[in-house]
C-alpha positions as CSV (number, residue, x, y, z in Angstrom):
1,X,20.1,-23.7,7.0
2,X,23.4,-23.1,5.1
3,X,26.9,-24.6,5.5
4,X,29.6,-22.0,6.8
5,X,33.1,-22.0,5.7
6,X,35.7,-23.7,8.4
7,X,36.6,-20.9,11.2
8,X,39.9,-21.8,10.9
9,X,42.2,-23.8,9.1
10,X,42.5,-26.4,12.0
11,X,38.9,-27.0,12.0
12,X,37.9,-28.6,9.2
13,X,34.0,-29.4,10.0
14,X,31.2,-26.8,8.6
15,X,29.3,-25.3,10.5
16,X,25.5,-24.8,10.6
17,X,24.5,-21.2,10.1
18,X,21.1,-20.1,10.5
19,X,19.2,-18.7,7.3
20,X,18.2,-15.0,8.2
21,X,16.3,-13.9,5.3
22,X,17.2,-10.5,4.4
23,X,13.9,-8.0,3.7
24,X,14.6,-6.3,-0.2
25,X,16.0,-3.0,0.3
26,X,15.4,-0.3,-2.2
27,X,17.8,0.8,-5.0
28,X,19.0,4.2,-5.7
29,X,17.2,5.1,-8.4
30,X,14.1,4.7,-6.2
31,X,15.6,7.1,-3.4
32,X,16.3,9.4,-6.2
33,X,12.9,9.2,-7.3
34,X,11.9,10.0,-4.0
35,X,14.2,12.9,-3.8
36,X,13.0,14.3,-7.1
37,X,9.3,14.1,-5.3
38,X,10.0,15.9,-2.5
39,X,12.4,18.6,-4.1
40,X,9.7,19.5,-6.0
41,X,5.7,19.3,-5.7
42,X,7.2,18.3,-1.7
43,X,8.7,21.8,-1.0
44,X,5.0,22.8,-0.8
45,X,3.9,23.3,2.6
46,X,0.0,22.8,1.2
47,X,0.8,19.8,-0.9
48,X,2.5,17.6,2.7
49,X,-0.9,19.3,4.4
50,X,-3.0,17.9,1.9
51,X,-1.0,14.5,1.9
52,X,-0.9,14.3,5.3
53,X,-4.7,15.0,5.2
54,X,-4.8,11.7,2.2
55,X,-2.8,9.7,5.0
56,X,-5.0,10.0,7.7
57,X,-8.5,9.3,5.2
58,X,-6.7,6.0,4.4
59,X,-5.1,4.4,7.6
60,X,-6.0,1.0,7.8
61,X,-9.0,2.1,5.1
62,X,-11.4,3.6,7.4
63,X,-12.4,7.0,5.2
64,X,-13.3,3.9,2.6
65,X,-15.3,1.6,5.1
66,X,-16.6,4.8,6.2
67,X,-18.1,5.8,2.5
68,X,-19.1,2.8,2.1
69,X,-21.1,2.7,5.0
70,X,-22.8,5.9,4.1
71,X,-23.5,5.0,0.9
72,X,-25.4,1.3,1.9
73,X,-27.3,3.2,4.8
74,X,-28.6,6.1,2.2
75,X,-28.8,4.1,-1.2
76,X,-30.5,0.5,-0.3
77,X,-31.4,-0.6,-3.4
78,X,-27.3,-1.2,-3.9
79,X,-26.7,-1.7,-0.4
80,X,-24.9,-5.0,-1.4
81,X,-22.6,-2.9,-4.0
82,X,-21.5,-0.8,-1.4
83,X,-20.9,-3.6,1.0
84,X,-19.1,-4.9,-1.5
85,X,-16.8,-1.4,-1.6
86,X,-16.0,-1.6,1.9
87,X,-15.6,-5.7,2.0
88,X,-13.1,-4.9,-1.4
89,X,-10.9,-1.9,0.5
90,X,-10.9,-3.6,4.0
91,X,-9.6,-7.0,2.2
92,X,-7.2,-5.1,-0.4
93,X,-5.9,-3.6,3.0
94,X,-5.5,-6.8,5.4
95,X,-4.2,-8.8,1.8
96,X,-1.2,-5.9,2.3
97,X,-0.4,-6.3,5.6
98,X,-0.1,-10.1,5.4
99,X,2.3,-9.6,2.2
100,X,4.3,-6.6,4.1
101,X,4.7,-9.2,7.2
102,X,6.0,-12.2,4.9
103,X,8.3,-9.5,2.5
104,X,9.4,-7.4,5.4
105,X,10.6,-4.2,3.6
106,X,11.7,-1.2,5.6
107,X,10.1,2.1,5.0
108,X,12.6,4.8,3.2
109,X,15.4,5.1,6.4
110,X,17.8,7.0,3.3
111,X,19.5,10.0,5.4
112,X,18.3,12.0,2.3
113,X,14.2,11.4,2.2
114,X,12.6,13.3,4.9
115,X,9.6,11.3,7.0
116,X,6.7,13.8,7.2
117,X,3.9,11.6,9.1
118,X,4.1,8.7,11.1
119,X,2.8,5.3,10.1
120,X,1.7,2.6,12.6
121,X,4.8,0.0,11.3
122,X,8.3,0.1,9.9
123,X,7.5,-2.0,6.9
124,X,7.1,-0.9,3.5
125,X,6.0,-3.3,0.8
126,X,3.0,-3.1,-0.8
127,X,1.8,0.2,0.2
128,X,-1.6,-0.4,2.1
129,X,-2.7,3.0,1.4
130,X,-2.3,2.2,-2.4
131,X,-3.9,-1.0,-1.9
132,X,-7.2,-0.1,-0.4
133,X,-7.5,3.2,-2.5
134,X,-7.0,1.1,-5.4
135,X,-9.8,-1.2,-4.8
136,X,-12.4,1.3,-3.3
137,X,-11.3,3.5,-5.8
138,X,-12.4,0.7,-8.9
139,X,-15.0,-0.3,-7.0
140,X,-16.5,2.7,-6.4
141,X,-16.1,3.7,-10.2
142,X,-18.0,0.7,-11.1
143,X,-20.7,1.9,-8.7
144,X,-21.1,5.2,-9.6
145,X,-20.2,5.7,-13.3
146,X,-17.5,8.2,-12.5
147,X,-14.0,7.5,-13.5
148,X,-12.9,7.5,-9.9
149,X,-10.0,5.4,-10.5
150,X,-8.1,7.9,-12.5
151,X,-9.0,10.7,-10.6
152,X,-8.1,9.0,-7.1
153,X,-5.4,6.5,-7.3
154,X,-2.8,8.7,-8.3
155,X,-2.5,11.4,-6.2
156,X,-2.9,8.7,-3.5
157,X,0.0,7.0,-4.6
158,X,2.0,10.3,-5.2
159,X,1.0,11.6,-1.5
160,X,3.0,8.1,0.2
161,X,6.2,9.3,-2.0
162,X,5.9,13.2,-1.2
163,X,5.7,12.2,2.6
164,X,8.7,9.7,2.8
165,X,7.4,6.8,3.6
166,X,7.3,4.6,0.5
167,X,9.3,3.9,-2.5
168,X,7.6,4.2,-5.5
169,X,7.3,0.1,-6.3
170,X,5.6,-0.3,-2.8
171,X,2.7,2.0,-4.3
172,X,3.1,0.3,-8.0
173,X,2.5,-3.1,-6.2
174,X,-0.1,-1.5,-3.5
175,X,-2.3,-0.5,-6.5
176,X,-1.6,-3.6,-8.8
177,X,-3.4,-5.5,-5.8
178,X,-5.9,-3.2,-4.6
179,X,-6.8,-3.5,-8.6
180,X,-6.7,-7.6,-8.4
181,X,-8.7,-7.5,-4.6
182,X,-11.4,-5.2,-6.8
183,X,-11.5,-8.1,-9.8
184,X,-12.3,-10.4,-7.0
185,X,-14.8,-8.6,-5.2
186,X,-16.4,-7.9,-8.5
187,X,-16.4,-11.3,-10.0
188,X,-18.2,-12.4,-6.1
189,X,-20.9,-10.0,-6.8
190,X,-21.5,-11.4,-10.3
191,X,-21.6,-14.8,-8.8
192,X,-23.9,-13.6,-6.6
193,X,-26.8,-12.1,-9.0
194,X,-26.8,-15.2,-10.5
């Protein structure tokens, strides 16, 4: 609670004002960046097909839970490794919904940014769809030997901008803690082999 100025200059009490936390809204320079996005690669009607395509894979991580599930059910000797793939993506992704609820960022609402796929809220930071790409993406690396990270990250991240629906630091912090849920679920597994 904060104190209010006097209403008037007869009343000379304050008055008790409610705190109403304001959710962080986006600078300019990130709308530009958006901007720049979509008035480029974004004018591509394959590129928002493709992205679109991304979005759908990655809503609430179920084209990661569903790899992951493939790959315990035809590889068992790592079937705990690829548990771990789907425990890491599924927690990177509930971790992001618990920090969009406390931050409570809206999505890109600029007059200028044009929405190209729905989304099942209004808030915006950390990008969940960075978040759980992230960590699958790491964790299935380490699984398989292939630099998956580099090759799957980014255009996941690039794909939320090019439809509209986050600002670039919502995917910056989506990755930086689908990266951190990966270092956990990695550091559990070592525990566990012990």
């Amino acid at each position: 609670m904060t104190a209010a100025q006097p209403v008037s200059g007869q009343d000379r009490g304050l008055h008790v004002v409610p705190d109403t936390p304001e959710a962080p809204v986006a600078s300019p320079a990130e709308v530009k960046i958006i901007n720049l996005v979509q008035g480029t690669i974004g004018q591509n009607p394959g590129v928002i097909k493709a992205a679109r395509g991304m979005s759908h894979f990655g809503e609430h991580s179920l084209g990661w839970l569903g790899i992951a599930a493939v790959g315990a059910l035809v590889d068992k000797p790592r079937r705990r490794e690829w548990a771990g793939v789907a425990v890491g993506a599924f927690g990177a992704h509930a971790a992001s919904v618990v920090i969009k609820r406390v931050v409570r960022r809206k999505r890109p609402h600029d007059p200028s940014v044009q929405v190209n796929v729905s989304t099942p809220s209004k808030l915006s930071f950390p990008s969940s769809h960075a978040t759980s790409t992230t960590a699958a993406a790491v964790l299935l690396g380490r699984l398989t030997g292939l630099p998956l990270p580099a090759v799957l990250v980014p255009p996941m991240l690039l794909s939320r901008v090019v439809l509209g629906v986050h600002y670039p630091t919502d995917v910056l912090a989506g990755s930086a803690l689908g990266a951190a849920s990966a270092a956990a679920v990695l550091a559990a597994e070592k525990r566990l082999a012990k």
